[in-house]
N, C-alpha and C positions, 0 to 999 in steps of 0.2 A: 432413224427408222427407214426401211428400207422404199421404194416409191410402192405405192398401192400399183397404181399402173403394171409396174412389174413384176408384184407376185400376183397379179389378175392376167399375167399373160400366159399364151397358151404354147409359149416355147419357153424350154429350158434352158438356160447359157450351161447348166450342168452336163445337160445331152452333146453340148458340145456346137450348139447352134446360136447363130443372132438376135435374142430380143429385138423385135421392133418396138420403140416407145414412140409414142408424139412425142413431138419437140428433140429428135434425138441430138447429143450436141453432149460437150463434156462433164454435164451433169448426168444425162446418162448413160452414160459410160461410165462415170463412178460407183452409179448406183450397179450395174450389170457387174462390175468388177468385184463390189462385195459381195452381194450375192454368189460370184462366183468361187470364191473366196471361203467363204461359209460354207461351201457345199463338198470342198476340196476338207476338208476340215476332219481331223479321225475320229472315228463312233465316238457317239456319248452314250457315257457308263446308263445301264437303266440302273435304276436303285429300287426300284417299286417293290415293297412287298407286301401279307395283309390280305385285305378286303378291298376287293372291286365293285361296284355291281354295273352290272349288266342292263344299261338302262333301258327304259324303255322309248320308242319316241312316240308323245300324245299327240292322237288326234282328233279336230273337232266333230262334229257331228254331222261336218258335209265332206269328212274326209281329208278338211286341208289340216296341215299340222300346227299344231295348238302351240305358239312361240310363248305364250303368258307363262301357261303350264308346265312347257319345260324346264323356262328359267327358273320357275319355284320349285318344283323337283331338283334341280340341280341347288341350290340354298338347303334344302331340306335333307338332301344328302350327308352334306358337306358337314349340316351345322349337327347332325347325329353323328360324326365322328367317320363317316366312311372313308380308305383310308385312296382309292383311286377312282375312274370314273370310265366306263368304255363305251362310249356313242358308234350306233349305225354298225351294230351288232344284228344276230338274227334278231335276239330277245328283242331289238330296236327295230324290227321289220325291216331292214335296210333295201332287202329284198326287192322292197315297194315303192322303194325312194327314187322317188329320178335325181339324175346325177347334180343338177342346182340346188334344190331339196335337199342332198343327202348334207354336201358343204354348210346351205345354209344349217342346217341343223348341228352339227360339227362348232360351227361358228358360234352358233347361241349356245352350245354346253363350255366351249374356252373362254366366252365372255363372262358368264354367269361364274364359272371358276374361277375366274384370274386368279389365276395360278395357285390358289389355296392347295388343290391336294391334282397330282398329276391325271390326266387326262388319254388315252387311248381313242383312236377311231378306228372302226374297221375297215377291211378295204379287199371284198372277194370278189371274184369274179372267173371262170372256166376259159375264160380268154385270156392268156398271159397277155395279147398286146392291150386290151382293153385295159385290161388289172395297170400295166405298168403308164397306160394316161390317164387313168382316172389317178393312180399312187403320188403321179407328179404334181398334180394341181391340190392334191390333201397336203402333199408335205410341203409347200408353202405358206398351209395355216401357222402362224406365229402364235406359238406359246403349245403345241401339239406337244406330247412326250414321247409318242411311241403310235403304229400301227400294226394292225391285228388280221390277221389276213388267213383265211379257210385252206382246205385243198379246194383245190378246182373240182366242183361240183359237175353230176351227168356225165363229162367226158370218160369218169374212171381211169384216169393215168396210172404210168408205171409209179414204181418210186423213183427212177431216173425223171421221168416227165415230172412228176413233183419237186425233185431237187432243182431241176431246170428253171421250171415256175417259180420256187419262190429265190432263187438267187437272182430274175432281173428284176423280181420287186425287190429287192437287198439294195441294186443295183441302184435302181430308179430314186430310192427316199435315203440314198447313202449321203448324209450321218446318221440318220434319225433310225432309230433301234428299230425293230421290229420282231413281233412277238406271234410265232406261229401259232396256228388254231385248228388242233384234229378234233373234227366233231364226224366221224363216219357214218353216225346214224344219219346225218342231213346229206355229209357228200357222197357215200356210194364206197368210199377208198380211204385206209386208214393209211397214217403218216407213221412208217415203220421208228423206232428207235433210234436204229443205226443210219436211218437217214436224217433226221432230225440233229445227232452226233455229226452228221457232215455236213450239214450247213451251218452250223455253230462253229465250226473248224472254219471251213471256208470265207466265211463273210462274217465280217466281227461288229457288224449292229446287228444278227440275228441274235437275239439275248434271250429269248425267252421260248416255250410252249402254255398254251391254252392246252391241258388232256382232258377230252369232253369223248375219252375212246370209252368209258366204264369198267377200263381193266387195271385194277392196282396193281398187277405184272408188271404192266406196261410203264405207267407212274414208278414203280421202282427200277426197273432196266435204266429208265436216264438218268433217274438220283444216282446211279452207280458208275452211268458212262458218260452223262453230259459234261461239259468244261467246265471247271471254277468261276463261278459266279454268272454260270447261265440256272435263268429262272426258269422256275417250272410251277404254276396253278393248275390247281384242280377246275376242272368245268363244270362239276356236278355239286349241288346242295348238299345231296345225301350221300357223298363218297369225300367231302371237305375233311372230314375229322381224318378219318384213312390212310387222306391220298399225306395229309400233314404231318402222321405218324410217321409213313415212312420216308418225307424228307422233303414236302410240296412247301413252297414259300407263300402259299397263300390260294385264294378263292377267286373267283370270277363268277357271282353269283346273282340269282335271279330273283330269290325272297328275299335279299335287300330291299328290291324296290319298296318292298312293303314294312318292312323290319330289317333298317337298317343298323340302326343304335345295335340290337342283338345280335345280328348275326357278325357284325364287325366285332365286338366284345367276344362273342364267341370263336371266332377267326384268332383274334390277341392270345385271348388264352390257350387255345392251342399253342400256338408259337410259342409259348416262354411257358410250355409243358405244364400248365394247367389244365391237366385231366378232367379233374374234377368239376370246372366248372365250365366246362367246353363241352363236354356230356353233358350237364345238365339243359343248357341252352339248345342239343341239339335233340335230346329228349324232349322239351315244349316242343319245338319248329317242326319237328318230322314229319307230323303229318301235313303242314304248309309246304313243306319241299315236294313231298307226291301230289298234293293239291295242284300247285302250279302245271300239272302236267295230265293232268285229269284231259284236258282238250290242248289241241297244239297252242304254243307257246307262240304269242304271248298275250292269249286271249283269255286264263284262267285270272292271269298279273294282273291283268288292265280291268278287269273285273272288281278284283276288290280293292285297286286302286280307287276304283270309281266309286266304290263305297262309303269309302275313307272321303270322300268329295277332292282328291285330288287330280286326277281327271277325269273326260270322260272315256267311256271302254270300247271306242271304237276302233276297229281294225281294218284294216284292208285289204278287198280281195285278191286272191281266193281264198284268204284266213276271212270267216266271220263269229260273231261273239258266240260265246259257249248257250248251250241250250237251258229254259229254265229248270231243268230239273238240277242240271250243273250247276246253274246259279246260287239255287238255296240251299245244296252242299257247300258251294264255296263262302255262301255266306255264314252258315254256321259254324266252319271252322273260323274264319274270320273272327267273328264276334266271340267264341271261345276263345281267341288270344287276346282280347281287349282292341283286336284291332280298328275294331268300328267306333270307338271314344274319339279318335282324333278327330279334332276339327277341318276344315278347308285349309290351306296355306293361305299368307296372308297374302296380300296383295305384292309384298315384294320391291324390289329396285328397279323398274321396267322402263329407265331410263334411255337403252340399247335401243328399243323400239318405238 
């Protein structure tokens, strides 16, 4: 294993620089050697296809984040069959996370994983230099599969300035895949096709897109011109069946947190061209998909998460919880899906902490 020391350090032997360790001396220098080693190393293949969700990260009621809570989210997931997992997402307020925060959170969704079904974190930021040192210190979390990274938000870049951006984050976490994320309505700037096609060209761990643009044009242009065996998810609930019609490997989804067993079933059967019962699952859920978005996201989720007694539904500003008239809409679709039967998670394996 490789020394904790040195993937807590805040230089890269990858960047091309000296690890300082205590104690340095020919142990570590072996250790910096493999590290260096690994990092030289050609992409690894993503495989991920399916259902994601999009987690959320729980917080207590004084605002610090709830570690009980997530690790049984992260069990609760898993043991419904969800088929990946994406931490420190928007839907994860990541937003709101300071940067020790975001890791440890990161950290307690890999451990609670071990390795059962692949893992993503995300990693946005409108500052490419910021993006590629915060990207350094995530792609040393051990057991990571992939990061997920935005346009750069506010600034409004070119597509040349987007290509720019996200090829030294390529750069920065090269082996480790990385799976772009157009969400326009949050960043201001939508991540064109043909540029998307040229980072996938260019840098061979760009493996994937998040399309959270709402346009199945769009979703179809890269089924058409992406590379072989670059991935493409849908970002939307309500656009999953669609985007999978015409040729999306899967979902990145937000009414998982709540209904994950379903919306992962219904993710499968899409895939292996079961119409019929992929419809029908999205026929229940649809009105849970526009629920979720009744108030910004992810204060609808955490709501009848908290119903469910899974956590509680606090958020942090300048998101705060949905108003009550919201509430007892959101609770009554809820309880129309049986979702308020569930009981609390149990207490769990909280060995980690």
């Amino acid at each position: 294993m490789l020394s904790e020391a040195l993937i807590a350090g805040e230089k890269s032997p990858k960047a091309g620089r000296t690890d300082r360790l205590p104690g340095a001396g020919p142990e570590a220098r072996r250790y910096t050697l493999s590290l260096r080693k690994l990092m030289e190393t050609e992409s690894i293949d993503m495989e991920t296809t399916g259902c994601g969700t999009a987690l959320i990260t729980p917080f207590r009621g004084d605002g610090s984040v709830d570690d009980r809570a997530l690790y049984a989210l992260v069990n609760w997931q898993i043991d419904s069959g969800i088929d990946f997992l994406v931490v420190g997402g928007s839907t994860g307020e990541a937003a709101t996370l300071e940067e020790d925060e975001f890791l440890n959170v990161v950290q307690i969704v890999l451990e609670a994983a071990a390795g059962r079904v692949p893992v993503w974190a995300g990693c946005t930021h409108n500052s490419t230099q910021a993006l590629v040192r915060r990207a350094e210190r995530l792609a040393r979390r051990r057991g990571l599969d992939a990061v997920l990274s935005a346009n750069p938000y506010y600034n409004k870049p070119s597509q040349e300035g987007q290509y720019q951006h996200f090829m030294a984050l390529a750069r920065a976490v090269d082996p480790l895949p990385v799976v772009l994320y157009n969400v326009p309505g949050r960043t201001a700037v939508n991540l064109e096709p043909e540029t998307v096609v040229r980072l996938a060209q260019d840098a061979e761990n760009i493996q994937g897109v998040k399309e959270a643009s709402g346009k199945l044009t769009q979703i179809a242009a890269l089924v058409h011109s992406a590379p072989q065996g670059f991935k493409i998810f849908c970002g939307d609930d309500n656009l999953a069946l669609a985007a999978m019609g015409t040729g999306a490997h899967g979902l990145v989804s937000v009414v998982s947190n709540e209904a994950p067993a379903e919306i992962a079933r219904m993710v499968r059967a899409a895939l292996r061209n079961d119409w019929i019962t992929a419809r029908e699952i999205e026929r229940k859920y649809a009105r849970l998909f526009e629920a979720n978005f009744w108030e910004s996201n992810p204060g609808p989720v955490k709501t009848i998460l908290s119903m469910m007694g899974r956590c509680d539904a606090t958020v942090r500003l300048p998101l705060v919880q949905p108003d009550r008239a919201t509430r007892q809409r959101l609770e009554r679709v809820a309880g129309e899906l049986g979702l308020l039967r569930d009981a609390p998670l149990p207490e769990g394996d909280m060995r980690m902490f």
